[in-house]
N, C-alpha and C positions, 0 to 999 in steps of 0.2 A: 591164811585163813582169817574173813574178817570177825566173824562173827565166834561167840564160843560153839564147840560142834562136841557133843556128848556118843557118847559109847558105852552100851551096855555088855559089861565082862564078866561075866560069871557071880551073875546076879548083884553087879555093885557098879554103879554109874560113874563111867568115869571122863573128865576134859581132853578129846583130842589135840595135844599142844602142837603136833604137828604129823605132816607123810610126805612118805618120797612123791616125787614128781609134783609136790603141791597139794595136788585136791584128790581124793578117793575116789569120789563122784563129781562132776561138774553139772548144775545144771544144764547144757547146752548138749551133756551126753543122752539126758532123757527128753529134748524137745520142749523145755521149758523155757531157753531162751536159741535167740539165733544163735548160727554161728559167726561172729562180728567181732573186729577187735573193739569197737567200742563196749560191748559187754563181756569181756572173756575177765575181767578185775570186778565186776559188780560183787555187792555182798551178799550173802548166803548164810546159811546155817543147815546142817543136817546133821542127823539122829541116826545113829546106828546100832545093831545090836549083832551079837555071835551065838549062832544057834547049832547043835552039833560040829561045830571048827567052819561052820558056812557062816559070812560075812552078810549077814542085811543093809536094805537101808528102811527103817522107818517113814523118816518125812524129809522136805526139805523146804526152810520156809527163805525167800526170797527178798530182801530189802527194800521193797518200793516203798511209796506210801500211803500205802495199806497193804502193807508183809504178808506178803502172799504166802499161803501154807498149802502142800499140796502132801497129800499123804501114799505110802505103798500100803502093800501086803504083798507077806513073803516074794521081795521083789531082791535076789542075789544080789551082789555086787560081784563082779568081774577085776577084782583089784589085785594087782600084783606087784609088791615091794611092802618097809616097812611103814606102823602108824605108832608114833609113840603117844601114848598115854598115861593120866596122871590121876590121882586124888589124893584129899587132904591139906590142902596150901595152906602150906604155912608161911604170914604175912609178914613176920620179920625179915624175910630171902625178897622182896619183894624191892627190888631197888628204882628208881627213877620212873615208878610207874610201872615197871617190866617183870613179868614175870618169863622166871627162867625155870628150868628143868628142875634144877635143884631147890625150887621156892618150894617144890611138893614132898612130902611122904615118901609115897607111894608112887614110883617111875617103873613102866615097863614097854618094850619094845614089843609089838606083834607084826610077826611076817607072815604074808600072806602069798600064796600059789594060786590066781588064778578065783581071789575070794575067798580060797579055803585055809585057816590056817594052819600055817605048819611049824612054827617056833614061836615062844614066850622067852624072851632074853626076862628076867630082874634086874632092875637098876638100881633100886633102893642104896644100896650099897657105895653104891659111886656117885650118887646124889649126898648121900651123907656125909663122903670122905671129903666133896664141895664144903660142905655145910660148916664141919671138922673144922676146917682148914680158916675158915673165916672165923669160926669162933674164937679159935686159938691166936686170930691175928698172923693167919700165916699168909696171906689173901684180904685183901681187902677189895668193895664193889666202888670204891669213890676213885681205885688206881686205876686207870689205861691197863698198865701190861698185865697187874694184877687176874683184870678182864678178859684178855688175851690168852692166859695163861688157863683160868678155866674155860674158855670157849675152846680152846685145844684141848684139851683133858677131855671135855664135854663130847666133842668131837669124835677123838679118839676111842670112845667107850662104849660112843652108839653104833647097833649093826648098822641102821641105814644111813641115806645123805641126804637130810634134809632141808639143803637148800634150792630156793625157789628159781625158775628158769631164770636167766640173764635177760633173754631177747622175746619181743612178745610173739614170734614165730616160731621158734624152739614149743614155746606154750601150745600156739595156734595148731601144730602139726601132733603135736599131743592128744590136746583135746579131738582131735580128728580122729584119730585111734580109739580115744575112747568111745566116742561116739559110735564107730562099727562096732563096738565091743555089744549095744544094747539099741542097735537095730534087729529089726524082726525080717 
């Protein structure tokens, strides 16, 4: 995700840092853009919100230039896997310009069925024991394996797997799916 992409969860706005398979919503599933691989990497931003455990989507403003915004109403989302979300960053965690899971507060996992959700993991906990760990100099962000060591912890902790496709066909055939997900 290029751009920051916000969630509203029970009434407190929170940074989508990341979701399985990449993107929640692609623009190119609503007919905003082709389906082409020179745009399937373009940048984006979208606004979500959770209303009775139903997943929305808000807006989605587009990166040209002149940032296209195009807005919904009560428009579902159709998404199935997890979205981790954050608030609170805190900027000392905040290493070589990158923010990671545990630069936040506030981490939680939401799993979604089909747009509706069905599980709220807490992470706070395991974000802290990162935190912990550096404080006390057990970890450090300037060591390689140090890094390593929490990107495996990290890993290990979260329900979903959010890393982004290998191959831009792997993507290409994705976004295809999702795109019959929100034809009419």
């Amino acid at each position: 995700m290029d751009l920051k992409q916000k969630l509203i969860y029970k009434d407190k706005e929170y940074d989508i840092l990341s979701a399985e398979q990449e993107y929640i919503v692609h623009p190119i599933a609503l007919n905003l853009l082709p389906l082409e691989k020179e745009v399937i990497r373009k940048s984006f931003q979208c606004n979500y919100h959770i209303e009775n455990y139903k997943l929305y989507i808000d807006d989605i403003t587009l990166a040209t230039d002149e940032k296209l915004k195009h807005s919904f109403q009560n428009q579902k989302v159709s998404y199935n896997g997890a979205i981790l979300i954050a608030e609170k960053l805190l900027k000392e965690y905040i290493f070589e310009g990158r923010i990671a899971g545990f630069s936040y507060q506030n981490v939680y996992e939401l799993v979604f069925e089909d747009g509706i959700l069905i599980a709220t993991i807490d992470q706070r906990k395991a974000m802290l024991r990162i935190r912990k760990n550096i404080e006390l100099g057990l970890r450090g962000l300037s060591e390689k394996k140090d890094l390593r060591c929490i990107r495996r912890f990290m890993n290990s902790s979260f329900v979903g797997d959010y890393r982004p496709y290998k191959t831009t066909k792997r993507l290409m055939k994705y976004l295809k799916e999702m795109k019959a997900d929100y034809e009419v």
